[in-house]
C-alpha positions, 0 to 999 in steps of 0.5 A: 213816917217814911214811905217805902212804896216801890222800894226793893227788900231782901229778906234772908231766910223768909220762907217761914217765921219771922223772915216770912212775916217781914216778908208780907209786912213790907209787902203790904207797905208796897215793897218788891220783895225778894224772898231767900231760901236755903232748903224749904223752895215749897214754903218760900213760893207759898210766901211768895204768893201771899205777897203777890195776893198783897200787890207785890212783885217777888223774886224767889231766890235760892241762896245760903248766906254763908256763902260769899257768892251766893250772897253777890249772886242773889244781889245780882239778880236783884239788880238786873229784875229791879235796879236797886237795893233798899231794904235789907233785913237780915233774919236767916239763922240758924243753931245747934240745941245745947244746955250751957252747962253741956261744954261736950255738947259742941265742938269747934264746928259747931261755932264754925256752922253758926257763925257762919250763918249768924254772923258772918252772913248778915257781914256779907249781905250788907256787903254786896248791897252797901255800894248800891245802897250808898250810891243810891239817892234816898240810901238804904236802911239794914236790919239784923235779926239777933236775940236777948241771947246777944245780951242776956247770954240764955239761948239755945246754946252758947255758940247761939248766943255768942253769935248773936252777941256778934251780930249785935256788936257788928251792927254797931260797927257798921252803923258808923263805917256805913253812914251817912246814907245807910241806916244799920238797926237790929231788933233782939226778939227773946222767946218766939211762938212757933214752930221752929223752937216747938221742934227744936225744944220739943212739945213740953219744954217749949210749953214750960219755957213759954210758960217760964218766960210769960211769967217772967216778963214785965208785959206777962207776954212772948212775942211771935213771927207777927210781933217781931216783923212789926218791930222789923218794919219799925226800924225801916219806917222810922226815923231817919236820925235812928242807927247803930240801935238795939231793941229787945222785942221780949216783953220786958222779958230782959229785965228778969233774966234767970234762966229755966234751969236755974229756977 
């Protein structure tokens, strides 16, 4: 197991959910954790001092992925508090709620605004870190964030699910351009307890879909922030002969896809 003290990660998009328990996750390993934020500056410094309650030094950065500079700014402030770039996990996303079967529900913008955060970010991130991670000794290690959607085509949306598609398609890419000194990973979560769906799906068809997706599941499970950080933290502490891979974090959830409506 690859020991990670003292490495430096950037976690996008870790004021809360998923990116916040990455966040703290590494932070227990002994990282130095940059945490991003777009909007919420409250939550991203409360995530923060957890991480210092861990023992770690935490950069709080402003930054939305979507735009170039940002992206090379954050990074630059990295360098210049820490030298160096180890980690990147590449969680910040974000989607429009829609039925598939609802074609007038989105327009041309809507894929422009998704891809442009779940796509098109994470391509900017890991390329203002790349040079750094290459020219770096021990590398680097990438880990994007998609979802079952990517494979299973169910999701919030189509454009949600083309997105993450996208992205999964993309690590592949770069996994072998990247090589040999930097390790691109992605975890595919499907349903996720919390917050973020419960607002999106609103109170009783979130409790239906995480019913539905229970029942459906080989495990009898759906997994939550904490579950899927840990599959995050896999990727980073795992084997070094690992790139270009994809694991749905979902219960077995995958293996019986049909979506709620259908049922």
């Amino acid at each position: 197991m690859k020991n990670i003290s003292e490495n430096v990660a950037i976690v996008t998009g870790s004021a809360s959910g998923v990116g916040a328990a990455t966040a703290r996750l590494l932070a227990a390993q002994g990282c130095h954790i940059v945490i991003n934020y777009s909007r919420s500056e409250a939550a991203a410094k409360q995530v923060a001092k957890e991480c210092e309650a861990l023992g770690a030094q935490v950069l709080v950065c402003k930054a939305d992925v979507a735009s170039d500079d940002d992206c090379r700014a954050m990074v630059a402030q990295v360098m210049e508090k820490w030298g160096q770039v180890d980690i990147l996990v590449n969680n910040a996303g974000t989607t429009k709620f829609c039925d598939h079967d609802n074609l007038e529900g989105l327009d041309a913008q809507d894929f422009h605004d998704i891809y442009a955060v779940n796509v098109i970010g994470p391509y900017q991130m890991i390329r203002a870190v790349a040079p750094l991670m290459q020219a770096a000794p021990s590398g680097g290690v990438v880990v994007n964030v998609a979802s079952t959607a990517a494979v299973t085509g169910i999701g919030s949306s189509v454009a949600y699910a083309a997105s993450k598609g996208a992205l999964v398609t993309m690590g592949l890419s770069l996994a072998r351009a990247l090589g040999p000194n930097i390790r691109i990973n992605t975890v595919c979560p499907g349903f996720i307890q919390g917050e973020w769906l419960r607002q999106g799906l609103g109170d009783q068809q979130y409790e239906a879909a995480k019913s539905h997706n229970e029942r459906n599941a080989p495990l009898g499970v759906t997994a939550d922030a904490d579950t899927v950080a840990e599959s995050i933290v896999f990727f980073i502490l795992g084997p070094k002969v690992v790139t270009g891979e994809t694991l749905m974090v979902d219960g077995g959830r995958h293996l019986n896809t049909v979506p709620l409506a259908r049922r």
